[in-house]
C-alpha positions as CSV (number, residue, x, y, z in Angstrom):
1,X,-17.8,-17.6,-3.3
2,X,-16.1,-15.7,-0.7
3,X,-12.1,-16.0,-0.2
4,X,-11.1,-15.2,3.3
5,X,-7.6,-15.4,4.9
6,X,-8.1,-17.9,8.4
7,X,-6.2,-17.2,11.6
8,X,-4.5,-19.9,13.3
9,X,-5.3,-19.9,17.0
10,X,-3.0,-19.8,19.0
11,X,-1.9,-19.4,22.7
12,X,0.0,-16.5,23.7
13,X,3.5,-16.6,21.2
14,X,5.5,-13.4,20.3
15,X,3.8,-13.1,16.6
16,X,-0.1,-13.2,18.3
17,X,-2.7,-10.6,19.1
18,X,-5.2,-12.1,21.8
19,X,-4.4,-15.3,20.9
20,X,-3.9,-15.4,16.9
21,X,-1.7,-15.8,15.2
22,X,-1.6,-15.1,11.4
23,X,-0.6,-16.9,8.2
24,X,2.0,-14.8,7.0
25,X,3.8,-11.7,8.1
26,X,2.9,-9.4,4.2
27,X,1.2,-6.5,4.9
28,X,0.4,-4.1,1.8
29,X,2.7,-0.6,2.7
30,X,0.7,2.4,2.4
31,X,2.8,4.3,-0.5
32,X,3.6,3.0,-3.6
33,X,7.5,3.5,-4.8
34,X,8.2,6.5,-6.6
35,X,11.8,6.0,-7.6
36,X,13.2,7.1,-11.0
37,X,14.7,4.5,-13.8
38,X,17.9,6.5,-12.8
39,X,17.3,5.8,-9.0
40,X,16.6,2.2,-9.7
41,X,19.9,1.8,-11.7
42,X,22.1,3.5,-8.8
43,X,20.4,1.9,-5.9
44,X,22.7,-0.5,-3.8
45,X,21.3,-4.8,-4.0
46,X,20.7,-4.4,-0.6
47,X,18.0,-1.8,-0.5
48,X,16.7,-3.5,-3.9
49,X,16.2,-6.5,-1.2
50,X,14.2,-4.4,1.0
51,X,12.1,-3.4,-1.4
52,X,11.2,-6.2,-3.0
53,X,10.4,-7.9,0.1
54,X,8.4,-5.4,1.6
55,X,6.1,-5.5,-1.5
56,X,6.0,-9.1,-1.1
57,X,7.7,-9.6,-4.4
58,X,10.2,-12.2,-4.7
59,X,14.1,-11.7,-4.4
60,X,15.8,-13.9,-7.1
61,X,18.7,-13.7,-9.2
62,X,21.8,-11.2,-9.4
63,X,21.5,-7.3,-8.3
64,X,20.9,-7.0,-12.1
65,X,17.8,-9.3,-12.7
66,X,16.7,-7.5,-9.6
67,X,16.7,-4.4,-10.9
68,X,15.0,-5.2,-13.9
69,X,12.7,-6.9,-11.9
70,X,11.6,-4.0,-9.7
71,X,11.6,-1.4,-12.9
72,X,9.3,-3.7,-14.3
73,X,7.0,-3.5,-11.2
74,X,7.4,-0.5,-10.1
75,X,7.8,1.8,-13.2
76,X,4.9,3.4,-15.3
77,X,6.7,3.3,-18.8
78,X,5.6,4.4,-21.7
């Protein structure tokens, strides 16, 4: 079985493209984060936000679950 993400049509509106519009704004960035554990620790909530949301990851707790959150995802530890 196939899974396949279906547009919602739509007429004109400022999120459509010839009249679609679709579900969801996520779109995979190109690069995947290279940040250090030291760069993670130092790094201010707000870009922690930013990051998390543009990896579509959510954005729970205090700056500190957040950073364990995002070493968890993002760093290869071994």
């Amino acid at each position: 079985m196939e899974s396949r993400a279906s547009p919602n049509k739509v007429v004109g509106g400022e999120n459509s493209h010839d009249g679609i519009e679709w579900c969801g704004h996520f779109q995979m960035p190109l690069h995947y984060p290279k940040y250090t554990q030291d760069e993670y620790e130092a790094m201010p909530e707000w870009r922690l936000d930013c990051l998390l949301k543009e990896y579509g990851l959510p954005i729970f707790g205090d700056v500190h679950n957040k950073r364990k959150f995002a070493m968890g995802a993002f760093l290869w530890i071994k």
